[in-house]
C-alpha positions as CSV (number, residue, x, y, z in Angstrom):
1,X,0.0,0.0,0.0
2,X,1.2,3.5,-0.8
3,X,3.0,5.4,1.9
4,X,1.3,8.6,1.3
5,X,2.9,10.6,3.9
6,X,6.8,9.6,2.6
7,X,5.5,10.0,-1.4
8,X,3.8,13.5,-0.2
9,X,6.9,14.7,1.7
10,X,9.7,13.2,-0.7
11,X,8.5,16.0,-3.0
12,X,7.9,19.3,-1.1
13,X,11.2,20.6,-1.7
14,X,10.7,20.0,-5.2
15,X,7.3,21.8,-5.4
16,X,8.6,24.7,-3.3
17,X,11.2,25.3,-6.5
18,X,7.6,25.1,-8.7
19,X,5.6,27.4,-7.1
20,X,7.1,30.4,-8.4
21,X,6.2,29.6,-12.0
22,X,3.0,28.7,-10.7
23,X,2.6,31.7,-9.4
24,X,3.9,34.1,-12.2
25,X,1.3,31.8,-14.8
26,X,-1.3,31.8,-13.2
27,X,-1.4,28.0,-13.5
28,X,0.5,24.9,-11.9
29,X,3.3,24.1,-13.3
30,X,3.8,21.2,-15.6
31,X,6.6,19.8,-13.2
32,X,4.3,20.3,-10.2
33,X,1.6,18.5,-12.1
34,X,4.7,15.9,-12.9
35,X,5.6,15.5,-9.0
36,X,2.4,14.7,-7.7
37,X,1.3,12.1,-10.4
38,X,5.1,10.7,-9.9
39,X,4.4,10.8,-5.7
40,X,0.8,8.7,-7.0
41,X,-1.3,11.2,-5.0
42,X,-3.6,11.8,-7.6
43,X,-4.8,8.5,-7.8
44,X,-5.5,8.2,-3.7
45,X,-9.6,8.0,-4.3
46,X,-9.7,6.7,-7.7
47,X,-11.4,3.4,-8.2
48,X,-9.4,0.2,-7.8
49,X,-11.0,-1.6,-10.9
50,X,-9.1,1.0,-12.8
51,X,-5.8,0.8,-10.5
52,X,-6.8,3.4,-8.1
53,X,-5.8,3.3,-4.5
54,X,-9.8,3.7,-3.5
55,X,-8.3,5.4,0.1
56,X,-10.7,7.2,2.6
57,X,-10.6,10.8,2.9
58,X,-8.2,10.9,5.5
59,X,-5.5,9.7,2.8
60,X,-6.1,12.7,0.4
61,X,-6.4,15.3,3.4
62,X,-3.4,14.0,4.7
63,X,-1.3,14.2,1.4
64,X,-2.8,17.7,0.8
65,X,-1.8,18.9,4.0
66,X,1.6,17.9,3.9
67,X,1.8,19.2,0.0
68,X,1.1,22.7,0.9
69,X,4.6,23.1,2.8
70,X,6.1,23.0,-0.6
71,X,3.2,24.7,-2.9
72,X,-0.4,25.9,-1.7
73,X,-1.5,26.1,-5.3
74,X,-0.2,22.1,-6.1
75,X,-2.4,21.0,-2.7
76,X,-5.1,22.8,-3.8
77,X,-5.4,21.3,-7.3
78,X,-4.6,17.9,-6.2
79,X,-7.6,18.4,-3.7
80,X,-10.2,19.6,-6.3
81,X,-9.3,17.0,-8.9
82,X,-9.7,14.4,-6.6
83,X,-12.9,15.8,-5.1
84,X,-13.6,15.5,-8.7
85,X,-12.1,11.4,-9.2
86,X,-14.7,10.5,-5.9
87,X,-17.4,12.1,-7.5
88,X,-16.8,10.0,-10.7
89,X,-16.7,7.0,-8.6
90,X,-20.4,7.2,-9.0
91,X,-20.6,7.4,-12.7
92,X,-21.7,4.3,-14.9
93,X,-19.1,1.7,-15.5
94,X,-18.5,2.6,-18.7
95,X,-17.6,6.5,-18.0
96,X,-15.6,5.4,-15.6
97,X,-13.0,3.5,-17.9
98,X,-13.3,5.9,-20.4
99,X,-12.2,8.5,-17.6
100,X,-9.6,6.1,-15.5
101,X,-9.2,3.3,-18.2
102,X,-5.5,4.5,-18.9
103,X,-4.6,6.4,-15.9
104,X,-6.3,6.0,-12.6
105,X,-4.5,9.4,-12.0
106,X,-6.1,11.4,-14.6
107,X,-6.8,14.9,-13.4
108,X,-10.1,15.7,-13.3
109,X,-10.8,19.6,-13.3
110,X,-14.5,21.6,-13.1
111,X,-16.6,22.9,-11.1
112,X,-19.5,20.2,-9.6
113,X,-22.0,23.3,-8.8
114,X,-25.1,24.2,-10.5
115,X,-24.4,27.2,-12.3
116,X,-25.3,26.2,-15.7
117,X,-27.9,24.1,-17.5
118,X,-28.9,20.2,-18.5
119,X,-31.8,19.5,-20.9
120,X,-32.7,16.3,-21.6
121,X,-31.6,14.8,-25.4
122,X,-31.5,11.3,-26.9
123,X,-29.4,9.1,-25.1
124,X,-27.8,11.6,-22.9
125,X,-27.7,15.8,-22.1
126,X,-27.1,18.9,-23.4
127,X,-25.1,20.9,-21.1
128,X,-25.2,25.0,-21.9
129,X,-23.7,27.6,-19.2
130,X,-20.6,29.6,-18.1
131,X,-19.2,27.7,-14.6
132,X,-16.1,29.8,-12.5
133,X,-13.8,28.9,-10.9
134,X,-12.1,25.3,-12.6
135,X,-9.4,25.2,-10.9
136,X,-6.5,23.4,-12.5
137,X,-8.1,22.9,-16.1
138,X,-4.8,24.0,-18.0
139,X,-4.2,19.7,-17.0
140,X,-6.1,16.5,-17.9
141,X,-8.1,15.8,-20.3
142,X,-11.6,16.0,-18.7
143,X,-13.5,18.3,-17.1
144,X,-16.7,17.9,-14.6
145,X,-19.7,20.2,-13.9
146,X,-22.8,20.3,-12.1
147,X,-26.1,21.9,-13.5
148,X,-29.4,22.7,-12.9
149,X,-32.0,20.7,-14.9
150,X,-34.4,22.5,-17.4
151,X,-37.2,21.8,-20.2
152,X,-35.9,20.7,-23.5
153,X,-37.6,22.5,-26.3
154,X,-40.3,18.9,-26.4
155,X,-41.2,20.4,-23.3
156,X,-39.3,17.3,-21.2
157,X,-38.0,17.9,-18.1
158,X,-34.8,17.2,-16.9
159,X,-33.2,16.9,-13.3
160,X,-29.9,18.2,-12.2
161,X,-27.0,16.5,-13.6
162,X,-23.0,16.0,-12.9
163,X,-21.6,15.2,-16.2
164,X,-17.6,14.6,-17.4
165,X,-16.9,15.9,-20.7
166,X,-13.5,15.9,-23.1
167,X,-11.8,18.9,-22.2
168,X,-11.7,19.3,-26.0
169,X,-15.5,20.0,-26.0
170,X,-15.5,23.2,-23.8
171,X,-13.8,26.3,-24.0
172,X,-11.7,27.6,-21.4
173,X,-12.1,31.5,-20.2
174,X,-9.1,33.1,-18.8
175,X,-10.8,34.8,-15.9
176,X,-8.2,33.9,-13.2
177,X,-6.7,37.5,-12.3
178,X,-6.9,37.0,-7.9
179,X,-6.0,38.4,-5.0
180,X,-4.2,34.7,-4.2
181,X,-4.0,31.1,-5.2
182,X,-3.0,32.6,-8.2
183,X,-1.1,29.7,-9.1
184,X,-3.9,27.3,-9.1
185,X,-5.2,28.8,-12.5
186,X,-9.3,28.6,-11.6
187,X,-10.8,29.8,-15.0
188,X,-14.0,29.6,-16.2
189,X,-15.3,27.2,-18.6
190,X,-17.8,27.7,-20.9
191,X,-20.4,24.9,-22.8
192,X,-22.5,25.5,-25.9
193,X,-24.5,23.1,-26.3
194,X,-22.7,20.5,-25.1
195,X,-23.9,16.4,-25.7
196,X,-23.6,14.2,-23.1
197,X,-23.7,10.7,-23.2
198,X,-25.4,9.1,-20.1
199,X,-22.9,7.1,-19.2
200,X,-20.8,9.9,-17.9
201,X,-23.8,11.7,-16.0
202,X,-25.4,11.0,-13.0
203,X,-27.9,12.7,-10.9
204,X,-27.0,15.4,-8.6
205,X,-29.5,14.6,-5.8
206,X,-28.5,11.3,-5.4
207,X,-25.2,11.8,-6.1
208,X,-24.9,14.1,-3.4
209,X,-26.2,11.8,-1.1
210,X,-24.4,8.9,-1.9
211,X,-27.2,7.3,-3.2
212,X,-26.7,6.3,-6.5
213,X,-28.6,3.2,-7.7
214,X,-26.1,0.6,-8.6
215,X,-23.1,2.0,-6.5
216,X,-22.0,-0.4,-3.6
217,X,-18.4,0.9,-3.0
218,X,-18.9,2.2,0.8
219,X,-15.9,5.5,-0.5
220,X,-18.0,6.5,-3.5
221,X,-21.2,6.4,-1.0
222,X,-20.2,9.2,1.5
223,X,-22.4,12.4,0.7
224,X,-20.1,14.8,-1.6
225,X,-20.5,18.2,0.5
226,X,-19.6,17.5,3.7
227,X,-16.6,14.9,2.3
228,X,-15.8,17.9,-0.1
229,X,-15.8,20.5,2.7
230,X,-13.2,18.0,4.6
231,X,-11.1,17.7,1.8
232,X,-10.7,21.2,1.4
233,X,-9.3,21.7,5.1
234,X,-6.3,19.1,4.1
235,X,-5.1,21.9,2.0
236,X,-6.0,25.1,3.9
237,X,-4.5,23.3,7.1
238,X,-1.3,22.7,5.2
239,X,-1.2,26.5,4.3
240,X,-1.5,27.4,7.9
241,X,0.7,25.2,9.3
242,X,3.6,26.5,6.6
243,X,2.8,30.0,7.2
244,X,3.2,29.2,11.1
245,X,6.5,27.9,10.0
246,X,7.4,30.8,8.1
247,X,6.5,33.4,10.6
248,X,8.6,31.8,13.7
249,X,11.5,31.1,11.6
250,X,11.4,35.2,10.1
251,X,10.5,36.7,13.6
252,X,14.1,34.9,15.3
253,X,15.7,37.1,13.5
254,X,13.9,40.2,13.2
255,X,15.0,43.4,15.5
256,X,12.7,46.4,16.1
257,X,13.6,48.7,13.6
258,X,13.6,51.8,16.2
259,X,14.9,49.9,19.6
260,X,17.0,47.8,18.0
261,X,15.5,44.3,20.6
262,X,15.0,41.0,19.3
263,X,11.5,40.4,18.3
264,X,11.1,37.1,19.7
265,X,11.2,38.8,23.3
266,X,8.5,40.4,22.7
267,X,5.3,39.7,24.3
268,X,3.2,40.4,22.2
269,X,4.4,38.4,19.3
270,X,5.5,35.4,21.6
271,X,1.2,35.9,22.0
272,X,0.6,35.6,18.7
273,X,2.8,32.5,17.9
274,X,1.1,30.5,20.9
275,X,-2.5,31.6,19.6
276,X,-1.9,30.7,16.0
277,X,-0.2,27.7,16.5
278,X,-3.5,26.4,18.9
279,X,-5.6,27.5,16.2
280,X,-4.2,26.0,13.4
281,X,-3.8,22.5,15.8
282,X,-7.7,22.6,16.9
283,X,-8.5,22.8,13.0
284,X,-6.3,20.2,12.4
285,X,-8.6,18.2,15.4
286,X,-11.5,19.1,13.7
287,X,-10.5,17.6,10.3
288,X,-9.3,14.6,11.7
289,X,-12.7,14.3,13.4
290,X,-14.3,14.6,10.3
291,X,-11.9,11.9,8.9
292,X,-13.1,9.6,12.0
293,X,-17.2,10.5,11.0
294,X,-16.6,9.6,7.3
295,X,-14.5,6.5,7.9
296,X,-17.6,5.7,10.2
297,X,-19.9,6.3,7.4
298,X,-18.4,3.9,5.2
299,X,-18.6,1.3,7.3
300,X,-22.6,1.7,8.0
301,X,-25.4,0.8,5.4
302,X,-27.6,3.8,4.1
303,X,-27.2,7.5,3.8
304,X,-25.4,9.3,6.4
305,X,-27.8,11.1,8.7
306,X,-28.3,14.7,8.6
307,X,-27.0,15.5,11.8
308,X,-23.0,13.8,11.4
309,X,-23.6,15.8,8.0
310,X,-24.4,19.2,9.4
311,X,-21.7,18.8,12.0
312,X,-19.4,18.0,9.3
313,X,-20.1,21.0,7.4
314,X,-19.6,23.0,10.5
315,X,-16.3,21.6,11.5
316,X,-15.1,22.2,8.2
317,X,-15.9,26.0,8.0
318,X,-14.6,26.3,11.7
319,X,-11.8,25.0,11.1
320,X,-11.2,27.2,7.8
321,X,-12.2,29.8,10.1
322,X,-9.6,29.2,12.7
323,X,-7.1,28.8,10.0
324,X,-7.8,32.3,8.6
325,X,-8.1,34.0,11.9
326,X,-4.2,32.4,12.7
327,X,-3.1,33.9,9.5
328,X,-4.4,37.3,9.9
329,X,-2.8,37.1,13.5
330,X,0.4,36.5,12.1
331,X,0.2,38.5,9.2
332,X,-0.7,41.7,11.3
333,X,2.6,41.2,13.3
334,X,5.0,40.2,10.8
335,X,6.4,43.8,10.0
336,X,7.0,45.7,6.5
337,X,9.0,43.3,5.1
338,X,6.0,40.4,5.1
339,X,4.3,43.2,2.5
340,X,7.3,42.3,-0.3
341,X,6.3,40.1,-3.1
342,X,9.4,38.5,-2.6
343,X,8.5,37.3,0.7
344,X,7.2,33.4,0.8
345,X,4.9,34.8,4.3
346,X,2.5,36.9,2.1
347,X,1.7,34.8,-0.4
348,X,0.6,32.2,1.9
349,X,-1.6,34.8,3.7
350,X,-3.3,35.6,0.1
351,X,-3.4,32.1,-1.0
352,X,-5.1,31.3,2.2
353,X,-7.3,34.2,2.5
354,X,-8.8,33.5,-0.7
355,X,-8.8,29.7,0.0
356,X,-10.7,30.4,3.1
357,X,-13.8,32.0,0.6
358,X,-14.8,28.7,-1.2
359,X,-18.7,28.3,-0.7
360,X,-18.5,25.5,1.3
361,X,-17.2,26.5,3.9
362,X,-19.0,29.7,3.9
363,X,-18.3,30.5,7.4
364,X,-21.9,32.8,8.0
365,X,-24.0,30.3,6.5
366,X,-22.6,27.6,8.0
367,X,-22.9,29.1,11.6
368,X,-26.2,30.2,11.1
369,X,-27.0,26.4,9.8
370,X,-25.4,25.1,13.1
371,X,-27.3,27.2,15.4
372,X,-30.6,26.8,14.3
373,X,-29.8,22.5,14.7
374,X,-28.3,23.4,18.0
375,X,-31.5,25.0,19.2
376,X,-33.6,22.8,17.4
377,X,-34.6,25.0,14.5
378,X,-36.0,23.3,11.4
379,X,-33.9,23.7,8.4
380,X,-34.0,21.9,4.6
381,X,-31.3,19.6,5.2
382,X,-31.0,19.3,1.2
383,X,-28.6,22.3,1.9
384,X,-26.0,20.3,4.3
């Protein structure tokens, strides 16, 4: 069985010498891409029929967070394109070896949201919309969407679909000017009338839940938000634990620039080290609990129930939330010098600051979702 912590760390050092092209491109970088296929993290949660590791969460989370020491923008792409390889576990046979037939580790960019359309067509969809935010499509040669289902000009209806198309199909917008995570080139992608076979759709709604007819792998039957949202904390923990890094190792050294003391004596910064670093460990907790409710899920029959889902979701946007409070903390002590583009320190605090702003961990919905459960409020749980 793969190592994944060795693989992941026996190529930070090499990212770290990547992300600067990634950064200046506004994409990942080919050899970034090259390191983590060659490490075989990108093939963690993809189906073992097809050579995949089929790992729980905890395996990807874990490789992410270690990956962001060496490049925020590689952990962040290896984290959607495998969000996107476990949603695909739930496609028809057939779509999946067309997808993973000739590597397991294919790349699988998009965006599985329903911000554009699906109309029903013979023997598949037609997909039509704008969707933001695809991050790493410059790699692999497929691409994933969600949509929102609509009348086809019979007047059929349609439900909600998650299809995988040829990247070759689509066009690709260069939207992805950003404040950070500049390197994980999230453009937009754009489908005209797009056909889509069945066999690489399924439906949203049970998809989501992890009840897809046919599917019996327990990994491919965990509910995709709340595994999503965990997955996306691997990386943004991995941020925060390198900026962490970077601050105690720049703040040794520092002296006042008017009294001439050592920084490190003072109090104030010694408070901000000790807060940050119990931050950025109780979000790792939080994940890892997450990682202990999924694990937990795949070993049950049926859907997971609403309430491990809601508290999911909530320790997910917590911990993001703990994560971004550490880095402002730091940030806001790390002197003049942090504000140079040249310094590693504020490019983490972008990066991570605009990690922390993915909807699904939307920290004021997510509170306001956990409160009302708390005090017994009824809520649609087709939002959790």
């Amino acid at each position: 069985m793969i190592d994944v912590a060795a693989n992941a760390e026996g190529i930070v050092d090499a990212l770290r010498a990547t992300d600067a092209e990634s950064e200046a491109n506004r994409r990942l970088s080919d050899d970034a891409v090259t390191l983590l296929h060659q490490a075989g993290l990108t093939r963690l949660v993809a189906p073992s029929a097809f050579g995949g590791d089929q790992l729980s969460p905890r395996a990807l989370v874990e490789a992410e967070r270690i990956v962001a020491h060496g490049s925020p923008a590689a952990a962040w792409v290896l984290m959607v394109c495998s969000a996107h390889t476990f949603i695909a576990g739930r496609l028809p046979f057939e779509g999946q070896a067309e997808i993973f037939g000739s590597d397991p580790g294919m790349l699988i960019p998009g965006v599985p949201s329903r911000q554009g359309t699906c109309a029903r067509a013979d023997g598949g969809y037609v997909l039509d919309g704008r969707w933001a935010f695809a991050s790493g499509v410059d790699h692999g040669d497929w691409v994933m969407v969600g949509s929102r289902g609509i009348r086809n000009e019979a007047n059929e209806p349609s439900q909600g679909m998650i299809v995988v198309v040829p990247k070759h199909e689509i066009t690709i917008d260069d939207t992805w000017f950003s404040l950070g995570m500049r390197g994980t080139g999230s453009k937009d992608v754009v489908f005209d009338q797009v056909f889509v076979p069945e066999h690489r759709a399924v439906p949203m709604a049970a998809a989501g839940l992890g009840t897809v007819e046919g599917v019996e792998i327990p990994l491919y039957r965990l509910p995709i938000s709340a595994t999503l949202a965990t997955m996306l904390c691997g990386s943004v923990v991995g941020m925060s634990e390198f900026g962490l890094e970077l601050f105690i190792e720049q703040t040794r050294t520092r002296r006042d620039a008017y009294a001439g003391q050592e920084k490190a004596h003072s109090v104030g910064l010694q408070r901000r080290v000790a807060e940050a670093s119990a931050e950025v460990a109780h979000a790792w907790s939080l994940v890892q609990q997450n990682c202990d409710l999924l694990e937990s899920a795949m070993d049950q029959e049926g859907p997971m129930p609403v309430e491990a889902r809601a508290q999911i979701r909530w320790n997910a946007a917590y911990a993001t939330e703990l994560c971004r409070r550490s880095s402002d903390r730091l940030f806001a002590g790390a002197g003049a010098n942090a504000a140079r583009d040249n310094n590693t320190l504020q490019r983490v605090f972008r990066d991570l600051n605009t990690a922390t702003h993915h909807a699904i961990v939307d920290f004021d919905s997510l509170v306001e979702m956990q409160g009302k459960l708390l005090l017994g409020v009824e809520q649609s749980d087709a939002l959790i």
